[in-house]
N, C-alpha and C positions, 0 to 999 in steps of 0.2 A: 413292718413297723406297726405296733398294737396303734388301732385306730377306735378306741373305747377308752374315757376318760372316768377316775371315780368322782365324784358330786356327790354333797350331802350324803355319805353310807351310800350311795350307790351307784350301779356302771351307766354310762351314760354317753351314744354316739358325741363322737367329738365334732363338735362345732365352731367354725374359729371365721368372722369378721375381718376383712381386709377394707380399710378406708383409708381414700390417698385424691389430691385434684386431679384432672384428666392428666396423662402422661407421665404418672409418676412412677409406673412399671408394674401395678397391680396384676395385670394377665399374667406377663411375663413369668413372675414369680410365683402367682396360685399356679399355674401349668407345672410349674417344675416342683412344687410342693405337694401337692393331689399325687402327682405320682412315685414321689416318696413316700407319703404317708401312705398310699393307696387310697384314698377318698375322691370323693366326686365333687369337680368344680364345675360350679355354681356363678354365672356370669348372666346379672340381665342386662344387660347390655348386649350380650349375643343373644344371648333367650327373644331380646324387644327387636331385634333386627333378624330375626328367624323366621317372624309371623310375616308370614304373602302378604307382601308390599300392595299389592291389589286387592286385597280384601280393606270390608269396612275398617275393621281393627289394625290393618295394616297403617292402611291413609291417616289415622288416628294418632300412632305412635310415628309415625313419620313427620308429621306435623309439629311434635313437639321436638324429635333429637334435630330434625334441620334447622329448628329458632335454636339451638345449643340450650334448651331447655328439659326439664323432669317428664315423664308417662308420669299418668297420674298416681296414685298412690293405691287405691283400690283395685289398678289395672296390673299393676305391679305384683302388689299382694298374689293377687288371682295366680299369677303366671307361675311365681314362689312355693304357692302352698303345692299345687299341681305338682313341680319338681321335687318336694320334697318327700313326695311318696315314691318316688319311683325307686327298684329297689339298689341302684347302686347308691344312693343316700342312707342308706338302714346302717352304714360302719361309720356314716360321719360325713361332713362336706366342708368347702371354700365356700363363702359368700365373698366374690370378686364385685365391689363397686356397691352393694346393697349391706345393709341398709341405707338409703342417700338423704331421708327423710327422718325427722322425730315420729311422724305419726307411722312410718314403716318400721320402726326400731321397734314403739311400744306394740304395735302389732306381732313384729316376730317374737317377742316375749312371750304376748296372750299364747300365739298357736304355739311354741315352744313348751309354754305351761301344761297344754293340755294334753301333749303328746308325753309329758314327764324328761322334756328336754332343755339342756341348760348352755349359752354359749359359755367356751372358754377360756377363750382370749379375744382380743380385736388390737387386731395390728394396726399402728396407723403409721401410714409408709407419708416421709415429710423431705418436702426438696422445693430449691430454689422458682418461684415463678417466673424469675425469665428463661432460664435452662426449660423450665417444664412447655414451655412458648414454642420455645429453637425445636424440640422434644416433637412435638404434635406437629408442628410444618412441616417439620419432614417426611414424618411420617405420610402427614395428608400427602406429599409429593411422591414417597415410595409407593404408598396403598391407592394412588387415586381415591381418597374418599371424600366426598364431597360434602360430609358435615365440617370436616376440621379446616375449614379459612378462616384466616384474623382476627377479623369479628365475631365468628360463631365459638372460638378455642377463648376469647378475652370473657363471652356472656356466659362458657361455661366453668370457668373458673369465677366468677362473680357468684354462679349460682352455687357453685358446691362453697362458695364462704358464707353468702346467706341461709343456702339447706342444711346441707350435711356437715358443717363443720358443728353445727352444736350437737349434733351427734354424737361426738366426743365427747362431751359436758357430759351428755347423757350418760354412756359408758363407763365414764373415769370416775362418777359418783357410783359404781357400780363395783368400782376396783380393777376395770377388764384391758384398759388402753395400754398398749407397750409401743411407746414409739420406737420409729426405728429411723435409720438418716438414711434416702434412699438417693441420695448422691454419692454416697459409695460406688463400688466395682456392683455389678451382677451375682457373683458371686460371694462376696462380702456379707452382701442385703442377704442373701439365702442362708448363711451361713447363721448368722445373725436371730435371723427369722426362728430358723430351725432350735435353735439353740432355746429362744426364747418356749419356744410351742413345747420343746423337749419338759423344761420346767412345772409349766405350767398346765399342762395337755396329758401330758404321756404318764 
């Protein structure tokens, strides 16, 4: 699948945003979309839980996903820009979960401008919050993981209403948001997704 978009008169690695609250299938689908399209996904959330839990930077971003809270914005960027030269990014990538911030959006603009890179879509995958609840406990129960209890899965859906949902704003005055209903089948949402990016992307 051609993974170069035309922009303004010109070609341009394809870049495509996925924003959705915790548990609303974002992995899932960048994984099975990355290797359609053949692009490289892009997850800080694995990226922020990659970094040696024992190191100072470790302790640091541990600190904030166990309160079900953001890494900072700067620490973020940092981790981002790093990824984004590596060279399976040069035909195009997934941002799975980021931008989560205004000031990370305007940011990926700046560095996007200066590289002559343009996103061109952002999916925003949208489903019920108490499904999305039932969704993460279980998960927390299948995965053993210890950020997702009760409380830490309700402060992080709080935050991604206070952070990242004006994100969106941001975006859709931009012309870029295609929602999609991610209470569909698995396959549906892909389906969906694909069709959209086909339009818009390819």
């Amino acid at each position: 699948m051609q993974a170069f978009v035309l922009i303004d008169g010109g070609m341009c690695a394809m870049r495509i945003v996925f924003i959705g609250p915790p548990g609303v299938g974002k992995g899932t689908q960048c994984k099975r979309l990355a290797a359609h399209f053949k692009i490289a996904h892009l997850s800080t959330g694995e990226m922020l839980r990659s970094v040696d839990k024992e190191s100072a930077l470790g302790l640091l971003i541990g600190s904030y996903i166990d309160a079900g809270g953001l890494a900072p914005d700067n620490l973020v960027m940092r981790i981002v820009r790093k990824r984004l030269v590596a060279d399976d990014c040069k035909n195009g990538c997934l941002f799975d979960g980021f931008p989560r911030t205004l000031v990370q959006a305007e940011s990926l603009d700046q560095y996007m401008a200066t590289s002559g890179d343009k996103l061109c879509i952002v999916i925003s995958l949208e489903a019920d919050t108490t499904e999305l609840i039932d969704r993460l406990l279980k998960r927390a129960e299948q995965e053993s993981r210890v950020d997702d209890t009760a409380e830490t899965i309700q402060r992080r859906l709080e935050v991604f209403r206070e952070k990242t949902a004006p994100v969106l704003d941001y975006y859709a005055a931009q012309g870029l948001v295609q929602p999609i209903d991610a209470m569909q089948s698995p396959d549906t949402i892909f389906n969906s997704i694909c069709g959209q990016i086909s339009r818009r992307c390819v």
